[in-house]
DRENTORMAR-563524 format. One record per residue (C-alpha): y, z, x; residue in three letters; residue number from 0; chain. Coordinates in steps of 0.05 Angstrom, whole numbers, always signed. Example, Ala and Ser with C-alpha at 12.3 -4.5 7.8 and 13.67 -1.06 7.14 Angstrom:
NODE       py       pz       px   nuti   drenti   kese
NODE      -90     +156     +246    ala        0      A
NODE      -21     +143     +273    ser        1      A
***
This chain:
NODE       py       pz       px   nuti   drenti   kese
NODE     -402     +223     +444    unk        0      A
NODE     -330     +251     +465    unk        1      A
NODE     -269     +223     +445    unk        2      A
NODE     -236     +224     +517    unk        3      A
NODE     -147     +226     +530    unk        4      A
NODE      -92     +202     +527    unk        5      A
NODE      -85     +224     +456    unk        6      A
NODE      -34     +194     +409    unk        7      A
NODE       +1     +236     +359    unk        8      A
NODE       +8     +203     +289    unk        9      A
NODE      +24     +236     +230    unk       10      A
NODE      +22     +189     +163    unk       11      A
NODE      +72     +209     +113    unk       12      A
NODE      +52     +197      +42    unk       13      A
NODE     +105     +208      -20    unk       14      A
NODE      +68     +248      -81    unk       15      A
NODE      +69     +194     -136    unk       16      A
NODE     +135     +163     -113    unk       17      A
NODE     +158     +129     -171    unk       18      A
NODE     +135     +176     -225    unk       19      A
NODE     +177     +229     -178    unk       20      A
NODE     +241     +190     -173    unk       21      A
NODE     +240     +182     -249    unk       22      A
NODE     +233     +256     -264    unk       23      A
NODE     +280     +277     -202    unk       24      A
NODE     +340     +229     -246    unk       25      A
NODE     +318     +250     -308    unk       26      A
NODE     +298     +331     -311    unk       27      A
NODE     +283     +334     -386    unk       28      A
NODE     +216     +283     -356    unk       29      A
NODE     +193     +338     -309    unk       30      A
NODE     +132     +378     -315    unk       31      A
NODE     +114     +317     -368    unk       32      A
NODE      +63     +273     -370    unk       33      A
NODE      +95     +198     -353    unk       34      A
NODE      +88     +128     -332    unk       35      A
NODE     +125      +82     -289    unk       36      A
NODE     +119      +11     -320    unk       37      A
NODE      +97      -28     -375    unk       38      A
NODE     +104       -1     -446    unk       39      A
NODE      +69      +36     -502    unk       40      A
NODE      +44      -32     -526    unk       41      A
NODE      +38      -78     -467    unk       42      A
NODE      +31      -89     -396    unk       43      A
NODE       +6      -53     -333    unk       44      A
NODE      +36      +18     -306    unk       45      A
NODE      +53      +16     -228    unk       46      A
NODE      +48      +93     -223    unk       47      A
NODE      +29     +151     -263    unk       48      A
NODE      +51     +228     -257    unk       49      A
NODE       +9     +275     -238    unk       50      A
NODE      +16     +312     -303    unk       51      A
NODE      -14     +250     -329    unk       52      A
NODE      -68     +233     -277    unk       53      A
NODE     -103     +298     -300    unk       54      A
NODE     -117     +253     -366    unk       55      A
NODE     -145     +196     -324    unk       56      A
NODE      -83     +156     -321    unk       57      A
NODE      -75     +119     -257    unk       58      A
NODE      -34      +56     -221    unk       59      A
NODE      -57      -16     -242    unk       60      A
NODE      -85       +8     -310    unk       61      A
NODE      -58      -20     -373    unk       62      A
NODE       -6      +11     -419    unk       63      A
NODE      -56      +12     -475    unk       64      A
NODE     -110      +41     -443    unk       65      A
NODE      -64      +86     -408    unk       66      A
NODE      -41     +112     -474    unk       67      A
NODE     -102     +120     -502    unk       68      A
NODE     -131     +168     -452    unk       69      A
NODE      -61     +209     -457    unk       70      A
NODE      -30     +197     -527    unk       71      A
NODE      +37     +240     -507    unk       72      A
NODE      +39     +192     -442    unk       73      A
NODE     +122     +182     -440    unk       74      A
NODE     +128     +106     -413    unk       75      A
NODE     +194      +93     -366    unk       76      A
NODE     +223      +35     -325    unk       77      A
NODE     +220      +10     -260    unk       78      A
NODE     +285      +19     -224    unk       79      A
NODE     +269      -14     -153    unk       80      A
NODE     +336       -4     -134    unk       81      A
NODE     +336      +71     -134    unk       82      A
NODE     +268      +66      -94    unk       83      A
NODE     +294      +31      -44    unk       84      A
NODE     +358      +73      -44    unk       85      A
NODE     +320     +138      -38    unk       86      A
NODE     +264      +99      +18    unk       87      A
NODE     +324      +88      +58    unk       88      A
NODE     +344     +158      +59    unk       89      A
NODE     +275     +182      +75    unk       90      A
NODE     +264     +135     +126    unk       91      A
NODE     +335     +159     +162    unk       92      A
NODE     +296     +229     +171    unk       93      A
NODE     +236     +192     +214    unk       94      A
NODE     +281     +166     +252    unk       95      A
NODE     +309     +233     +271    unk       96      A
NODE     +246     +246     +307    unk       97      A
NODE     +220     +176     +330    unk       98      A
NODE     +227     +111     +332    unk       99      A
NODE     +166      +90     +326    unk      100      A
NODE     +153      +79     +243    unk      101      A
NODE     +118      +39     +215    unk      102      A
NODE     +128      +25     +137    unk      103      A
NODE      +78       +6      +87    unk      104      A
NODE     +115      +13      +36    unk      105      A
NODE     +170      +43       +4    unk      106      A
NODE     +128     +107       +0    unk      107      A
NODE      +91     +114      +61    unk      108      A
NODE      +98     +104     +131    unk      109      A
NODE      +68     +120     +201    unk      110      A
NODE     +101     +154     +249    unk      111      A
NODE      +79     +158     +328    unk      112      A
NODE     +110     +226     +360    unk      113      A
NODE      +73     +235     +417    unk      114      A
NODE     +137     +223     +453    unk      115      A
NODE     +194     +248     +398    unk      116      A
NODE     +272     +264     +401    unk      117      A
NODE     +261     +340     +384    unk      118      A
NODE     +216     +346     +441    unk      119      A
NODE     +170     +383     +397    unk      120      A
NODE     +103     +384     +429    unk      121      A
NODE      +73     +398     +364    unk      122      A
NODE      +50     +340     +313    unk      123      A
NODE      +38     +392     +265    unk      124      A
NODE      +97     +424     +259    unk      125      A
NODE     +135     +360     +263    unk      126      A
NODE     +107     +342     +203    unk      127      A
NODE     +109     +394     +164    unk      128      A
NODE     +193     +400     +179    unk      129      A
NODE     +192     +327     +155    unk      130      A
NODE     +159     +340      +96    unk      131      A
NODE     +202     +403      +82    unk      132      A
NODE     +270     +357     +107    unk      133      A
NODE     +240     +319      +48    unk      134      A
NODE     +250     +357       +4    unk      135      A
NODE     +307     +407      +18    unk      136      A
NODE     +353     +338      +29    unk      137      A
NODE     +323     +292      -27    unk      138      A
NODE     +283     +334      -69    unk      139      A
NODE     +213     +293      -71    unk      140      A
NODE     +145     +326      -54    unk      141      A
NODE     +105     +289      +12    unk      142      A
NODE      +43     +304      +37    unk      143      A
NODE      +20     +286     +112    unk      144      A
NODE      -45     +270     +156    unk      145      A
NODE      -36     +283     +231    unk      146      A
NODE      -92     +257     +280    unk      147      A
NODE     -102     +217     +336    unk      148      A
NODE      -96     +144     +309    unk      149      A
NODE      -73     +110     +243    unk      150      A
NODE     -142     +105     +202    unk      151      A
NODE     -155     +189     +214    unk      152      A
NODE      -84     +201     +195    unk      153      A
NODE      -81     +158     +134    unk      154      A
NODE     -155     +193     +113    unk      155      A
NODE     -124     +254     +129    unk      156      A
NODE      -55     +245      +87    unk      157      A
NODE     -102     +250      +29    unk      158      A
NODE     -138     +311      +26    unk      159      A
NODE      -94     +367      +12    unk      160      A
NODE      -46     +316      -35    unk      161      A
NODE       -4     +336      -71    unk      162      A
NODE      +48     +373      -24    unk      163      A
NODE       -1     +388      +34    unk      164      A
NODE      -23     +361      +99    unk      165      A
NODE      -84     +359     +136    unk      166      A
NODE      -91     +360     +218    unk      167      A
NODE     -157     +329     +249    unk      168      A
NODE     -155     +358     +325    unk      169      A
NODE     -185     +311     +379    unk      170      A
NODE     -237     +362     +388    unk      171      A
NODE     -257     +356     +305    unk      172      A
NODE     -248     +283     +291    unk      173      A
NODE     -324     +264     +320    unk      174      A
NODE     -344     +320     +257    unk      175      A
NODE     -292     +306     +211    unk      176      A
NODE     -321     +231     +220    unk      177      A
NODE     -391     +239     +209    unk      178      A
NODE     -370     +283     +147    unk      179      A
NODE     -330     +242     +109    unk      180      A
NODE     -357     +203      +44    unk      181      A
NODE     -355     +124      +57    unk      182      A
NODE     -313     +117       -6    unk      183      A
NODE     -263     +161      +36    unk      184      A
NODE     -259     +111      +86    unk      185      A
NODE     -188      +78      +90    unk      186      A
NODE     -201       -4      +79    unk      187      A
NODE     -272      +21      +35    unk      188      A
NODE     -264       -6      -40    unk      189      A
NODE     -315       +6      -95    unk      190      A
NODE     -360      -61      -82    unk      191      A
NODE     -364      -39      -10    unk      192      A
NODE     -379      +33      -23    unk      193      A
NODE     -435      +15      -68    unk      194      A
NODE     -458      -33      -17    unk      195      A
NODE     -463      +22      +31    unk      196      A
NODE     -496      +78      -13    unk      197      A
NODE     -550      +13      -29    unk      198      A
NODE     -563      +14      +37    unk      199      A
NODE     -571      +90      +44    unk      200      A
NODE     -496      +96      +75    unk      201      A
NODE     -464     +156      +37    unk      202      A
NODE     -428     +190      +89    unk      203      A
NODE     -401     +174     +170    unk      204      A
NODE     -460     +200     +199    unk      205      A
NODE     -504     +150     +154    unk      206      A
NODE     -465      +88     +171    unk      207      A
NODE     -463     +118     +258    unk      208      A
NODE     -541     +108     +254    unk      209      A
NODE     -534      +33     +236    unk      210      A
NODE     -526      -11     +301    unk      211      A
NODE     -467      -56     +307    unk      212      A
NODE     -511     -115     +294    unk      213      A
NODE     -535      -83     +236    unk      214      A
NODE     -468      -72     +205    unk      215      A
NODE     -437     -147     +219    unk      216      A
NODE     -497     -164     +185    unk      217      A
NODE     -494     -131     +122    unk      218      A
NODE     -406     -136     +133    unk      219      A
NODE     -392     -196     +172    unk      220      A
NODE     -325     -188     +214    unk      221      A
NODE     -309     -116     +170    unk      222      A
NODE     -376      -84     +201    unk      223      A
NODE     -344      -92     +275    unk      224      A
NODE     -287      -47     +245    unk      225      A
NODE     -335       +9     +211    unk      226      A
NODE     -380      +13     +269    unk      227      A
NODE     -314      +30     +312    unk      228      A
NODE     -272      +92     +263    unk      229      A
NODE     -340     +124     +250    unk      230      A
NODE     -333     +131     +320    unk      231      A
NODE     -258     +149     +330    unk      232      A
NODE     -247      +88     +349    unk      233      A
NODE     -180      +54     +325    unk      234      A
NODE     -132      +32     +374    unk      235      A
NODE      -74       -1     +334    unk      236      A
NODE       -7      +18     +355    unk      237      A
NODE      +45      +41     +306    unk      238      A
NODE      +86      -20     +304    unk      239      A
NODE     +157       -6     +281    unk      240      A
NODE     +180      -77     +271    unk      241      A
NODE     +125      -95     +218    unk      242      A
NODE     +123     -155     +205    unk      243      A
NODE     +130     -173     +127    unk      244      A
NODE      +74     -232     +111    unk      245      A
NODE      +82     -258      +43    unk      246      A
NODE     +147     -252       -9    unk      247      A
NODE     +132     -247      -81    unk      248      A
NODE     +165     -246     -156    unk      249      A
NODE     +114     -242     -225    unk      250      A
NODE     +115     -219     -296    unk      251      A
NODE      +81     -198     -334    unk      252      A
NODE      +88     -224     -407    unk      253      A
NODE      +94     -188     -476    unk      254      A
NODE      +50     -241     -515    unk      255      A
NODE       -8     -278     -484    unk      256      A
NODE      +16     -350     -472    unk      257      A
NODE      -32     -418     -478    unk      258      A
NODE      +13     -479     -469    unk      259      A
NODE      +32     -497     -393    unk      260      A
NODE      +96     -528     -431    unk      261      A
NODE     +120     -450     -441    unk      262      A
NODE      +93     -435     -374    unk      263      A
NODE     +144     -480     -337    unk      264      A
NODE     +203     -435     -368    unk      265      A
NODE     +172     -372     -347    unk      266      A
NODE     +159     -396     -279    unk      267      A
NODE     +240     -423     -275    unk      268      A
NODE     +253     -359     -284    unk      269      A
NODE     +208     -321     -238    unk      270      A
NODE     +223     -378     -174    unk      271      A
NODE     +300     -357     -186    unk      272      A
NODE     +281     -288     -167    unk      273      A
NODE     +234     -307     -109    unk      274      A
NODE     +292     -357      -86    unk      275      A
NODE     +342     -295      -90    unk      276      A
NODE     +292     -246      -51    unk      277      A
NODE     +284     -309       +0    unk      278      A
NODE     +349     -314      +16    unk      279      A
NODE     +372     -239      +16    unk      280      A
NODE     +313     -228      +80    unk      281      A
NODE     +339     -296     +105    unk      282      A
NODE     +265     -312     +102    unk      283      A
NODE     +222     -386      +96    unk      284      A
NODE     +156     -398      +86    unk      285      A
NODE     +106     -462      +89    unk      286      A
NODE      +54     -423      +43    unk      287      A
NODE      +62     -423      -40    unk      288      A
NODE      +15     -385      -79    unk      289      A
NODE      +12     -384     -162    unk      290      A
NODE      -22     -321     -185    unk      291      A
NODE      -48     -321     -256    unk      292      A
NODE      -74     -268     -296    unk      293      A
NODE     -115     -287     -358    unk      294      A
NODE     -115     -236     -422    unk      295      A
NODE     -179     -219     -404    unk      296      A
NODE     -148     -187     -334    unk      297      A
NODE     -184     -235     -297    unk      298      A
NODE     -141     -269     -238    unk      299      A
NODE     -133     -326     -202    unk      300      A
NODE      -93     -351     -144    unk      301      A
NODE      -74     -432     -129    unk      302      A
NODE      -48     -442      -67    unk      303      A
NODE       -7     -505      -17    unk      304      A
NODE      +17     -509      +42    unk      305      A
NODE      +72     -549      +64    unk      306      A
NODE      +90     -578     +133    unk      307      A
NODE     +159     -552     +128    unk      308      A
NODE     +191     -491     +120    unk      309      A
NODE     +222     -479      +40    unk      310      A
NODE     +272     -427      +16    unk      311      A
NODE     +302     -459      -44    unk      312      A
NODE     +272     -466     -118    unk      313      A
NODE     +292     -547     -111    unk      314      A
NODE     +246     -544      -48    unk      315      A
NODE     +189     -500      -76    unk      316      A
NODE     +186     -508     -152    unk      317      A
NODE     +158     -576     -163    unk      318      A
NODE     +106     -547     -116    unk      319      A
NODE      +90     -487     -161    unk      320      A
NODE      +90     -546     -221    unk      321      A
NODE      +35     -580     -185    unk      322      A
NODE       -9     -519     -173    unk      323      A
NODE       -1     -502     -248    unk      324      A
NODE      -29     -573     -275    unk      325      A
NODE      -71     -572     -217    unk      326      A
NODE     -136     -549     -266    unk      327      A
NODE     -144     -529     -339    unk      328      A
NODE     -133     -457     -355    unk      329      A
NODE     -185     -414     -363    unk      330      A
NODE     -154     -365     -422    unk      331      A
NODE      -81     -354     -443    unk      332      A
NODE      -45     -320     -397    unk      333      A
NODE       -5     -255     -392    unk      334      A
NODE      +22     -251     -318    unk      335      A
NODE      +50     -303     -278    unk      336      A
NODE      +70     -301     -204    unk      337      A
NODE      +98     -342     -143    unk      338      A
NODE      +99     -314      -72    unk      339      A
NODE     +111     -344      -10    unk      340      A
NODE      +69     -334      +53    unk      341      A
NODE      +56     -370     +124    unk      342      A
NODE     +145     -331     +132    unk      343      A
NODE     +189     -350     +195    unk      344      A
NODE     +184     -280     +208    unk      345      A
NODE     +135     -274     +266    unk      346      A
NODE     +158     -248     +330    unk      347      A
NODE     +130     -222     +396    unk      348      A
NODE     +116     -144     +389    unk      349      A
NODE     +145      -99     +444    unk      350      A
NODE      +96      -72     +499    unk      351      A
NODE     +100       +1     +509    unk      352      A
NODE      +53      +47     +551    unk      353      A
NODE      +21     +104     +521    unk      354      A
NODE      +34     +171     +556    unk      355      A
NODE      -17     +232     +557    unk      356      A
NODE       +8     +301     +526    unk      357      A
NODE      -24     +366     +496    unk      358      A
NODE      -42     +347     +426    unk      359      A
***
């Protein structure tokens, strides 16, 4: 099978460990170090990791003490979302010098459609890599870049040649580069899936191209539809540059384990006067309130109402989040609470726009 034009040009730009980078780019005595962003040499839960200290294992979502006791000379530093979002912003000012179609993710990544561009630069390639070099002649942060004909290839491709590298999958190699590609490489494919798959004798794209689609919706449900399409190039989703954010969130995590409810409520207070701040800065509402709870033994759990109307304030959400707290016993004591808001005020028609054919 051929993969037949119009081809879209998308290049996804991926910051090398974002936070880790803005912590040694402020601070120069932390570079070439080995450091985390988050938690503390006794408690909590890094958010990112160096890559002088990946190389001892230590990675995003891993606790501070196991952190530190796979790299003892780990150097633990704060979160400083502000600066993030500062330095996003400025990053985000160079996509827009050459489209406007980006699409965030985060504050580190994005998606960027230049099949049509301002530089009229017929080259994806090259666009990228001036981005990447913009980057870091303006800002002084590393990126690394996929370039392909639709979001899932570029995302898969943003990855390979990480840190400081990009990767370009031609139309005429993405059929190969497809059937190549380990399932755990897959964008979307976790470790439970993955396993699933090499179970059923999946262990690269050509394995899972021989199942049928009934086959995969089978052994997938709705997810196997979407596997039996990118092992085939197929993945139509448009970069959408007015995203649209779904949920809005605040949590803490805790620096003692904590077993009474009655202690709970004051941490919560606390937490819904940041989500109420957050709510009002976006000018955002939202029917949906969610309590996340993580129990010392990292398990989690979520607790979840909906209302008929739409809440902002902490007097309009808060003896919700009280109810969902009582709402069952606790499992285990807890060290991370959360409250986000979902179900936002924030949808919107998306804009129709017609795709063009050009040389890739």
């Amino acid at each position: 099978m051929e993969l037949q034009p119009p081809f879209r040009k998308i290049i996804h730009v991926d910051m090398d460990a974002f936070y880790a980078s803005v912590a040694q780019l402020d601070n120069p005595e932390l570079r070439g170090k080995a450091i985390a962003v988050g938690g503390n040499e006794l408690r909590g839960v890094i958010s990112a990791a160096s890559y002088e200290a990946r190389k001892f294992g230590v990675k995003s979502a891993m606790s501070s003490n196991l952190a530190k006791q796979k790299c003892p000379h780990l150097i633990f530093v704060k979160t400083d979302f502000a600066r993030y979002k500062e330095i996003s912003a400025k990053i985000r000012a160079i996509f827009y010098e050459y489209t406007d179609l980006v699409e965030p993710l985060s504050l580190d990544e994005a998606y960027l459609d230049v099949t049509e561009n301002k530089k009229g630069n017929p080259s994806a390639n090259d666009i990228a890599r001036e981005i990447r070099q913009r980057i870091f002649d303006e800002i002084g942060l590393r990126a690394s870049a996929g370039i392909s004909i639709n979001k899932f290839i570029a995302k898969v491709a943003s990855d390979i040649n990480k840190p400081n590298g990009q990767k370009t999958v031609h139309p005429n190699e993405v059929i190969l580069f497809l059937e190549e590609l380990p399932v755990n490489k897959f964008y979307g494919v976790g470790k439970v899936t993955a396993a699933k798959m090499y179970n059923l004798g999946i262990f690269v794209g050509n394995d899972l191209k021989k199942k049928s689609l009934e086959e995969l919706v089978k052994f997938f449900g709705k997810a196997g539809t979407n596997y039996y399409n990118i092992v085939r190039g197929i993945h139509n989703s448009k970069v959408k540059p007015n995203r649209i954010q779904k949920s809005i969130a605040a949590e803490r995590t805790f620096n003692e384990n904590i077993s009474s409810e009655i202690f709970m409520i004051d941490k919560l207070e606390k937490i819904a006067d940041e989500l109420e701040r957050r709510m009002k800065k976006s000018d955002t509402k939202g029917k949906t309130i969610t309590l996340k709870i993580k129990y010392s033994d990292f398990t989690q759990q979520t607790r979840s109402k909906t209302k008929a109307v739409f809440m902002q304030t902490k007097r309009e959400f808060f003896p919700v989040v009280k109810e969902l707290l009582f709402q069952e016993k606790l499992k285990n004591s807890v060290r991370l609470l959360g409250i986000s808001f979902g179900n936002l005020n924030t949808e919107k028609k998306e804009p129709v726009w017609v795709q063009l054919q050009f040389e890739f």
